[in-house]
N, C-alpha and C positions, 0 to 999 in steps of 0.2 A: 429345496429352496436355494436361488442362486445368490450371490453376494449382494448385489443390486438392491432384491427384495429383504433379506434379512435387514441390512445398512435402512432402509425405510422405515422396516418394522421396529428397531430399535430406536429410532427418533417417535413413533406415534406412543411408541407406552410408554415412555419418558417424558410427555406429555398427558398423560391419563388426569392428573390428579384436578383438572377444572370439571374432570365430569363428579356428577352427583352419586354416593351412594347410594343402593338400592338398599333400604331397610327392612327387613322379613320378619313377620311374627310368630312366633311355632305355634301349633294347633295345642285348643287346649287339653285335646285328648291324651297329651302324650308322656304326661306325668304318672304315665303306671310304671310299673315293673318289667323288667326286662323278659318276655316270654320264652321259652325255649332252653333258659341258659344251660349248657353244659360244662361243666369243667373235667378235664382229663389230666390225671396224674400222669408225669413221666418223669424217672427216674433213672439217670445217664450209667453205664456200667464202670465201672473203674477203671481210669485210663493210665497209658502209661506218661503222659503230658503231665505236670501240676499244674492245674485247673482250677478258675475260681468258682465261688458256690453262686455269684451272680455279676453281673456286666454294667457297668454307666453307660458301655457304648457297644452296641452291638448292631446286626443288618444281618437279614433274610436275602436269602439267593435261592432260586430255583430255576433248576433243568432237569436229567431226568432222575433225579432226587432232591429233596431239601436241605440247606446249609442253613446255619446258622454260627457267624462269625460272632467274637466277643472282644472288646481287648482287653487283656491280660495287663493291666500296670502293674503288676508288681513283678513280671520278667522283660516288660517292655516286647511281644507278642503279641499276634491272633490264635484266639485259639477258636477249632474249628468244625463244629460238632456236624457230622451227619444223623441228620434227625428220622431217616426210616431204621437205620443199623443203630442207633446210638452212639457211633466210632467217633473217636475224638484225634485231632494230629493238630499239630502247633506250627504257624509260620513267626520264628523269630525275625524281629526287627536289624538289620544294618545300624551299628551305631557310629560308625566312621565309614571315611569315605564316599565315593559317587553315590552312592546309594541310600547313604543314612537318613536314618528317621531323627529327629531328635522328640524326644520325649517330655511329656506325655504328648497322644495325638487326643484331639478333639473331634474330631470329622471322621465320618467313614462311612463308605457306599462301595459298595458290591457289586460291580457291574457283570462281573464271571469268576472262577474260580483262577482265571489269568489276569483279570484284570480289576486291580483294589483301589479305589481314592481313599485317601485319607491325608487328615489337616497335621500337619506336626508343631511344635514347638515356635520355630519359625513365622507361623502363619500361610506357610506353604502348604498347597496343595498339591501331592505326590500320586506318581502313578504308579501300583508297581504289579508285577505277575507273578503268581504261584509260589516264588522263590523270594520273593521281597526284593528284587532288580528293580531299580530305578529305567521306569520307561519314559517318563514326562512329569514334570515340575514348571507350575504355575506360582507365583509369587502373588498371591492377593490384596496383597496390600500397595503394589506396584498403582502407583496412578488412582491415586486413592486423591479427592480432594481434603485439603487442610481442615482438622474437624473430625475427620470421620472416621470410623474405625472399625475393624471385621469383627464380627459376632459369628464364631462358629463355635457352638460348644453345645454340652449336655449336663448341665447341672440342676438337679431338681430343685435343690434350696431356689433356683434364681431362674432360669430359665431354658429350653431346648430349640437352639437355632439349627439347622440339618444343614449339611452341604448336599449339591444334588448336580448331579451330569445329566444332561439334556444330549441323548445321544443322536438324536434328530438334528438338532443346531449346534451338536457340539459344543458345547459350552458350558461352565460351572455357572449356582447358581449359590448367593451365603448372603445372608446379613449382613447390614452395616447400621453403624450409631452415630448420628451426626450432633455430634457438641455444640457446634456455631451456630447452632438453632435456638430461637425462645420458644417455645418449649424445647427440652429434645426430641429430635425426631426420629424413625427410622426408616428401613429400605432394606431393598433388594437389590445385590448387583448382580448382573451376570457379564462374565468373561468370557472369549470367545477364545478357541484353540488358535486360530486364524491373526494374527495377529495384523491383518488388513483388515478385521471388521472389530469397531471402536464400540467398549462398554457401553452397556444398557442399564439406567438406574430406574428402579419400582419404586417411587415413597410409597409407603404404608400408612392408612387411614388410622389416626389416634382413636384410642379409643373413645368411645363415644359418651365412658362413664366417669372413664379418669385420662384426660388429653393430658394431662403433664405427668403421666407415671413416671417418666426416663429423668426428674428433678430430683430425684431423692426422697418426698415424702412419702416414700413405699418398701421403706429398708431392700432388702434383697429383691424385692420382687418389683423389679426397676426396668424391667425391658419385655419383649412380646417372645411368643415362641413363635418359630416358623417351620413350617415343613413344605411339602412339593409334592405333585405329582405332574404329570407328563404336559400336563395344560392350564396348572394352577398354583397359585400362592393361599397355602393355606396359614393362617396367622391367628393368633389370639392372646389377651394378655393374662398372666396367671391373677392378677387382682380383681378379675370381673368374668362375667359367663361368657358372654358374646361372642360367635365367632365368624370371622372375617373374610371369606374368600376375595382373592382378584382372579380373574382369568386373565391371563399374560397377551394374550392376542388384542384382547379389546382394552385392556387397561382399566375395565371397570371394577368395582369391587361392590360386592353384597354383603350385609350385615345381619345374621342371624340371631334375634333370641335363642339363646340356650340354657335356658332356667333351670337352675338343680331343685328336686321339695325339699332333698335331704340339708343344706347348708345356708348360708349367708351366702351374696351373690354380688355381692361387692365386699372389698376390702376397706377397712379403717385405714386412715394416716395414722402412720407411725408415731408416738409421744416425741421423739427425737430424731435428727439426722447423725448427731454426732456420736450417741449412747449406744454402744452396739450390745448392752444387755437388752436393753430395747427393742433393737433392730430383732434380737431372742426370741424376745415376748412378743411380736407384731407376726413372726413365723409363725406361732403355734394357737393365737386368739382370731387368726384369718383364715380364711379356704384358699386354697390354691389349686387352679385349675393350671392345669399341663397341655400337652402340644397336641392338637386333632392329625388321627391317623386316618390313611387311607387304606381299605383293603379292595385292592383292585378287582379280583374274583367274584366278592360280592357287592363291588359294587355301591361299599356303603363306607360311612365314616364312623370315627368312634372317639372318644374323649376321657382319660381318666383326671378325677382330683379328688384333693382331700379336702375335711369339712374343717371348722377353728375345734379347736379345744381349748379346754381352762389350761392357763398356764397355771401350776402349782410349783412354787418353790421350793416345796419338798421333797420333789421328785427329779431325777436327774432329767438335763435336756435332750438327752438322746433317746431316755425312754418316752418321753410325751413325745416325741417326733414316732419312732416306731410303734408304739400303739395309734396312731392316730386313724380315722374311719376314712377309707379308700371304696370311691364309688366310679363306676363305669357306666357314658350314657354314649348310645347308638345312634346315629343317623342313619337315614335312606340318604338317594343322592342329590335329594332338592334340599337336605338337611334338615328334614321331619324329624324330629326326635319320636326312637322307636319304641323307647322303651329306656330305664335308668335304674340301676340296681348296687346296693350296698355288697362289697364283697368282703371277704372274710376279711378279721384283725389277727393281726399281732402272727403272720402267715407270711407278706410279701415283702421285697426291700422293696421300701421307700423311696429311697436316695440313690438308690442303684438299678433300679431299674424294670424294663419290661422291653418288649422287642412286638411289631406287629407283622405277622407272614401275607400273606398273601389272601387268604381269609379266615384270620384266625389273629387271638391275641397271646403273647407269651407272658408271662409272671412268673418272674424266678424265684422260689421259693427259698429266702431266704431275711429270717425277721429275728433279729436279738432276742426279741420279750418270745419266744417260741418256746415251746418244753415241746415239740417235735425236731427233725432234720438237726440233731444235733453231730451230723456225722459230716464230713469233708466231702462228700458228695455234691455232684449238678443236678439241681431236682426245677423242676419248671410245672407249670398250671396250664395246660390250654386250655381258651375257654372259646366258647362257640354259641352261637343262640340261633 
């Protein structure tokens, strides 16, 4: 695509939001159970790295083997598991100088084993190879209008926004949170390597059950997730099921039902904005639906969330958090739901994570309330259907 045409094509999708959503209704067949599932234990050998036992932020690479990056904040590292050998090696981060990262990063995408993005401290988008060299640094927040602000993170409590490189157009691709709005609103930017071809901004369709989630009556869960794939904004908000595709070419956006049996499928307003025991209690009496994966291989999509539970005061908050019941529901790629299934308790971190390969899901096996993996070991779940 030559400059010309790109410069076009970012003025028409910056223009998308007068078209109408397409609203889709899921079949009602598709409230069964997950057919097929399999889960595969895998158990990392002891490395000489110090390793965590699970990741907030990790990315799948594959060539002619599987990677699986993690990062490491408590050395400020990738650590970097080959998933056929089980071998594990660390790329430490630069803390000063050309190259430094500043800590923690938020963002990170894998594009080779030479070539890392990842968000640092700064809000900078860094490039770096193999050795953690600074090859290129993007300032995202560069030309930002007044108001608005980058969203790249991965925080389960609140939400998972992805940075994503578009190697085709060369260009990043993150969230942003625009303040000067009634409601708040959000969006998509994407930056171009090219500093001759000028940002492209996506708004995002509010949600269709709660338009003002980004005001605060949602304690934590006050913003949308977002993720990417090659031709798509995938989005949805953790207080409701629905999920949101745009295809980035036409600008238009479709709205999925994606009904759970197992939970509640809307969130409550939180008793308070100012009360953060509250903002406690609205965590764990609500479902929270997480960020839609793509698994490119097969072709399909997937979705994990948690259902509410009673909050009990008797019980400390981190254990109602980690017992809480974690369910995985499957799409085809018109977004059929395929099936939807309760997966094991008091087994997976919560708050830290999961990783999706290429067709396959990771769950790192790692859960406080556990009377199993009480060892310092990398233990993971692949599950397959």
């Amino acid at each position: 695509m030559n400059r010309l045409s790109m410069f076009a094509y970012g003025f028409i999708v910056f223009c998308f939001a007068s078209c109408s959503p397409k609203h889709n209704k899921s079949s009602e067949t598709n409230h069964s159970d997950l057919k097929g599932l399999q889960i595969k234990k895998h158990i990392l050998p002891e490395a000489d790295i110090l390793n965590l036992k699970s990741y907030y932020l990790s990315d799948y690479y594959q060539d002619t083997t599987e990677w699986l990056y993690g990062y490491n904040f408590k050395l400020h590292a990738l650590d970097r598991f080959n998933l056929r050998n089980g071998k594990a090696t660390q790329l430490s981060f630069y803390t000063e100088g050309h190259s430094a990262v500043i800590s923690p990063i938020t963002g990170l995408m894998v594009c080779s084993p030479d070539s890392i993005w990842v968000v640092d401290a700064t809000q900078s988008a860094l490039l770096l190879n193999g050795n953690g060299e600074l090859l290129r640094k993007v300032k995202l927040l560069s030309n930002l209008p007044s108001g608005q602000s980058v969203m790249v993170e991965r925080n389960y409590a609140i939400s998972t926004t992805d940075l994503y490189y578009d190697k085709i157009r060369h260009s990043l691709l993150f969230g942003i949170r625009n303040a000067s709005t009634h409601p708040v609103s959000f969006g998509v930017r994407e930056v171009f390597l090219s500093d001759s071809i000028p940002p492209v901004t996506y708004a995002l369709q509010p949600s269709v059950e709660i338009p003002d989630i980004g005001d605060g009556d949602y304690a934590n869960m006050n913003r949308p997730n977002i993720t990417f794939t090659s031709d798509k904004i995938l989005y949805n908000y953790p207080v409701e099921s629905h999920v949101y595709v745009m295809d980035r070419k036409s600008g238009k956006t479709a709205i999925h039902e994606a009904y759970s049996r197992f939970c509640k499928n809307k969130a409550d307003k939180c008793e308070s904005k100012e009360d953060y025991t509250k903002w406690e209690k609205h965590g764990v009496v609500n479902p929270h639906f997480y960020e839609v994966g793509y698994l490119p291989a097969r072709d399909m999509y997937i979705r994990l969330h948690v259902g509410e539970e009673e909050y009990n005061t008797s019980k400390k908050l981190n254990d109602i958090l980690a017992g809480r019941k974690l369910y995985l529901t499957v799409f085809d790629n018109q977004f059929n739901i395929l099936g939807e299934s309760e997966l094991a308790t008091k087994r997976y971190s919560l708050l830290t994570g999961w990783c999706m390969t290429s067709d396959a899901l990771l769950l790192y096996v790692d859960n406080p309330l556990s009377s199993e993996n009480k060892e310092e070991i990398f233990e993971y779940d692949e599950l397959r259907w």
